[in-house]
C-alpha positions in Angstrom: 21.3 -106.7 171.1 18.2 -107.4 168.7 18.6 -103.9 168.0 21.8 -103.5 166.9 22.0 -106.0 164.8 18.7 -104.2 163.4 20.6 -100.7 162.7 23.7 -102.8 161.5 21.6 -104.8 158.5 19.5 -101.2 157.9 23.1 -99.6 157.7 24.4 -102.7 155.6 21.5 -102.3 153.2 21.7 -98.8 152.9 25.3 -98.8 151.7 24.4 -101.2 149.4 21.6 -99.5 148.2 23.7 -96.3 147.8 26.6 -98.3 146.2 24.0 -99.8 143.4 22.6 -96.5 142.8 26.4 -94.7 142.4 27.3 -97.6 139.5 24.4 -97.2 137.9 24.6 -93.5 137.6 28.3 -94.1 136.1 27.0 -96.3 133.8 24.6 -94.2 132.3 26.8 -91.3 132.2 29.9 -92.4 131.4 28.9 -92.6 127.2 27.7 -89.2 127.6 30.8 -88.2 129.6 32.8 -89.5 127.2 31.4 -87.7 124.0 31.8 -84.3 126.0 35.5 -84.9 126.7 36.2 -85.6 123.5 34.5 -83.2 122.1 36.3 -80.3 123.9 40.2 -81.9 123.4 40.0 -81.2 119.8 40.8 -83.3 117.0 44.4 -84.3 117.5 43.5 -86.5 121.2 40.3 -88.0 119.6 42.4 -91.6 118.7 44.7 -91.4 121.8 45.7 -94.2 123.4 45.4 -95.0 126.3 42.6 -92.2 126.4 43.1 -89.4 128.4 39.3 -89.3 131.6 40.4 -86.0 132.3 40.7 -83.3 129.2 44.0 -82.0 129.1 43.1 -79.4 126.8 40.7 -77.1 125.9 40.3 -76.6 122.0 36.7 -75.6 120.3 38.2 -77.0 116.8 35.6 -79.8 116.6 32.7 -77.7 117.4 33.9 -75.1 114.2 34.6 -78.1 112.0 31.3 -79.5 113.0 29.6 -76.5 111.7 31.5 -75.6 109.1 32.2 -79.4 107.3 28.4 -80.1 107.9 24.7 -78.6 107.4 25.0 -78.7 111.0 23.8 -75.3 111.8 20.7 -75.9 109.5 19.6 -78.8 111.2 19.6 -77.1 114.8 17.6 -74.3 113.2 15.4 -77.1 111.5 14.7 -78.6 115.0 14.2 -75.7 116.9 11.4 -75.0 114.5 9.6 -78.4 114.4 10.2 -77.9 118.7 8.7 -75.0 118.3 6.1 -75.2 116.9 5.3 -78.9 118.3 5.2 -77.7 121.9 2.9 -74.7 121.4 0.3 -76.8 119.3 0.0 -79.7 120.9 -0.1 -78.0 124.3 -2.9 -76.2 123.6 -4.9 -78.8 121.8 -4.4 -81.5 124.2 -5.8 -79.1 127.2 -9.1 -77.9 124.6 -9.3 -81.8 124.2 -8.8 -82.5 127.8 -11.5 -79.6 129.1 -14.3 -81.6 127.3 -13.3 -84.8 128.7 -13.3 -83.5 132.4 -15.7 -80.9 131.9 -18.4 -81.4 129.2 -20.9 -84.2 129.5 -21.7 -86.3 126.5 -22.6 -89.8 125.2 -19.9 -92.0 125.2 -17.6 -89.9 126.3 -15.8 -92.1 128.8 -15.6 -95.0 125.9 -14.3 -92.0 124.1 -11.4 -90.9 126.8 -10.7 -94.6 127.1 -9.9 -95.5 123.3 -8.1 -92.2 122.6 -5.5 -93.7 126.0 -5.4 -96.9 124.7 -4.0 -95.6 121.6 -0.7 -95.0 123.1 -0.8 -98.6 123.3 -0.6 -99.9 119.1 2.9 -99.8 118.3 4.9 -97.3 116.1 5.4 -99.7 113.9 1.8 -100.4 113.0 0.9 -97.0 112.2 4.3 -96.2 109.9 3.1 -97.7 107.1 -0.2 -96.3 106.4 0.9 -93.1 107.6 3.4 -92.7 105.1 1.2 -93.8 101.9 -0.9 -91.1 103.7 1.8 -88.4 103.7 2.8 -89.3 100.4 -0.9 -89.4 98.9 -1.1 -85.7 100.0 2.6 -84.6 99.2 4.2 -83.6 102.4 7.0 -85.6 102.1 10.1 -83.6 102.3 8.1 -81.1 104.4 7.6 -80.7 108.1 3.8 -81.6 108.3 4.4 -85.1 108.5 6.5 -84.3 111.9 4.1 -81.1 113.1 0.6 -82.1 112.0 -0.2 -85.1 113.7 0.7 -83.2 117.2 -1.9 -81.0 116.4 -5.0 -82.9 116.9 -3.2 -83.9 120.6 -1.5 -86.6 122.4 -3.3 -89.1 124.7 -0.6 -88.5 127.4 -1.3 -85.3 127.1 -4.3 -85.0 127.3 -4.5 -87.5 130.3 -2.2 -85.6 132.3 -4.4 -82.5 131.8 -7.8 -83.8 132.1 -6.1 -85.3 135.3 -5.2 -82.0 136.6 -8.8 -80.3 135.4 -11.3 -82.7 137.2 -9.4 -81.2 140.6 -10.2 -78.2 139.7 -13.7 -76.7 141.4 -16.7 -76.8 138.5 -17.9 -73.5 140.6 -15.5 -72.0 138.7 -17.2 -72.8 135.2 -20.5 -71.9 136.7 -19.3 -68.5 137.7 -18.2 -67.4 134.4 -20.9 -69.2 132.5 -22.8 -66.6 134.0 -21.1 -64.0 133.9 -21.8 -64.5 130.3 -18.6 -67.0 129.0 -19.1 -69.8 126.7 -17.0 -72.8 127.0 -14.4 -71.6 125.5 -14.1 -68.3 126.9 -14.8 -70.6 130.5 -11.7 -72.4 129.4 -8.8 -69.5 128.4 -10.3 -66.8 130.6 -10.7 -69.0 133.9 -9.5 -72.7 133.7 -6.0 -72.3 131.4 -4.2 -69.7 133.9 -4.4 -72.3 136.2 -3.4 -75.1 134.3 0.3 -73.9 134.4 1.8 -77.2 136.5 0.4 -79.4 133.5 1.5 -77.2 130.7 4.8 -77.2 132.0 5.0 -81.0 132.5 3.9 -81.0 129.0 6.5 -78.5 127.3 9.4 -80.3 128.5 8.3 -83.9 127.5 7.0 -82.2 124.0 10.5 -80.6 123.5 12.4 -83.9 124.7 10.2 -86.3 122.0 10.5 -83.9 119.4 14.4 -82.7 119.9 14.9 -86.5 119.8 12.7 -88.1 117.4 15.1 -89.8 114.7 12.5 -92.2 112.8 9.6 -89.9 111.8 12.8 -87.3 109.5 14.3 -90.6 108.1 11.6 -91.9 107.0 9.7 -88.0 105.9 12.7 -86.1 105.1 15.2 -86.8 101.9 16.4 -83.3 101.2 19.5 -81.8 103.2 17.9 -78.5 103.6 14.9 -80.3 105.4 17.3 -82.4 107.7 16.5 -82.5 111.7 19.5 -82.3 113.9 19.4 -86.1 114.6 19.1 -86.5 110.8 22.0 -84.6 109.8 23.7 -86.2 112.6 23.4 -89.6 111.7 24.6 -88.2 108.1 27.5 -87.4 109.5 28.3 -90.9 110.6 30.2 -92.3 106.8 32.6 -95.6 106.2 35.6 -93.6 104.9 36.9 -90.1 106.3 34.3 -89.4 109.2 35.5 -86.7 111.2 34.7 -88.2 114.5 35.7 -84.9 116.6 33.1 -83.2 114.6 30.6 -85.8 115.5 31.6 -85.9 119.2 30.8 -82.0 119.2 27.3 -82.0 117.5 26.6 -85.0 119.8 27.5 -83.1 122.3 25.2 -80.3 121.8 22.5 -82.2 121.0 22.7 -83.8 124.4 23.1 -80.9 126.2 19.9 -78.6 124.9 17.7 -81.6 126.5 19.3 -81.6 129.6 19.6 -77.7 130.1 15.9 -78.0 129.6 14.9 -81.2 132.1 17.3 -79.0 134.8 15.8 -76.0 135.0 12.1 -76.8 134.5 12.7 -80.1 136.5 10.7 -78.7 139.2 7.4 -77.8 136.9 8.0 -81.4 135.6 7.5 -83.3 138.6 5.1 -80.7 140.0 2.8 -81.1 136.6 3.2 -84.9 137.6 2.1 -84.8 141.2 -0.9 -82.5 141.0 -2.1 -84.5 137.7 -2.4 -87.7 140.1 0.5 -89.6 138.7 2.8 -89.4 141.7 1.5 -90.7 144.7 
């Protein structure tokens, strides 16, 4: 009897646990469910009332008034280039930075590894201001540096979840091609970074998912139109008189979608990078 009434409250709790986890998923979703539908009805079924949870129609109006009304098409192109170039730099720098951490032994270099992961701990806000009198002092505002530069000299994430993923790796594998007649770096791009594809992985996707997203750093960097982000030329969009809201649904729309294509496919490489760097149990 003890028993049952065992499986019954496991089954009871279960349904419950399944029942939470179903209304938080439609909670989450539901916004971004609702800028795709609207986005694909067209314009006329943007204001309809009572709204329509299941299009009706299929009309790409809003995606061409999108592009043509708005320096849309700019921004995307604007993006893809900060992405770009964002992912590739910081990947690479953050490993360099991560292979002397794990691998090189020097004074201080554990107070070292410490402070450079506490930064991620002082606030965005802190750092703004002298950052921009900084940017400004050396004129590139209205210029991408501001939003490429600083992700070249690494991230502490970054370079955590590398160094993480190097110190698991077998040091005979230095020795060997120390001497066979490597230095460091040759060590490091000839031997260690082929195998360091799990972490690079992890890293691309969170790289491309900060950057596709990052709102702040072009508002406060970027004042001319043909500099504007996607996010930047998106919140342009948004006026007080005449806003085309079917155009907005649409660009929303896509900018949602290019991060989730992205977290779908290389999901797998994402959690992987995560477990073999130590950060899943």
């Amino acid at each position: 009897m003890s028993l049952n009434n065992r499986y019954d409250g496991f089954s009871w709790s279960k349904g419950f646990l399944y029942i939470l986890l179903i209304v938080t998923v439609v909670f989450f979703l539901l916004p971004v469910y609702w800028v795709f539908i609207k986005a694909i009805n067209g314009p006329i079924a943007i204001f309809k009332y009572p709204p329509d949870l299941f299009p009706k129609r299929f009309s790409l109006e809003n995606f061409r008034n999108g592009f043509q009304n708005y320096d849309t098409m700019l921004g995307f192109f604007n993006t893809l280039k900060v992405v770009g170039i964002n992912m590739a730099g910081t990947a690479i720098v953050s490993a360099i930075v991560a292979y002397g951490f794990a691998r090189m032994d020097f004074p201080g270099r554990n107070v070292l590894f410490i402070i450079v992961i506490a930064s991620i701990l002082i606030p965005w806000d802190v750092k703004v201001i002298p950052q921009f009198m900084e940017f400004s002092y050396l004129g590139w505002t209205n210029t991408f540096l501001p939003l490429i530069v600083p992700m070249m000299f690494g991230f502490p994430f970054y370079i955590f979840v590398f160094r993480q993923f190097i110190i698991q790796i077998p040091y005979e594998l230095d020795e060997a091609g120390i001497i066979d007649g490597c230095n460091r770096l040759g060590v490091f791009f000839r031997i260690l970074l082929p195998l360091l594809k799990p972490p690079i992985m992890t890293v691309l996707v969170y790289e491309f998912v900060r950057s596709w997203n990052d709102f702040l750093d072009p508002l406060i960097y970027l004042s001319k139109m043909s500099k504007y982000t996607l996010s930047l030329s998106l919140f342009y969009m948004i006026t007080p008189f005449q806003m085309d809201w079917g155009a907005v649904m649409a660009v929303s729309a896509l900018a949602v979608l290019f991060p989730v294509l992205v977290f779908f496919f290389l999901q797998k490489y994402l959690f992987g990078g995560l477990s073999f760097s130590g950060l899943k149990g």
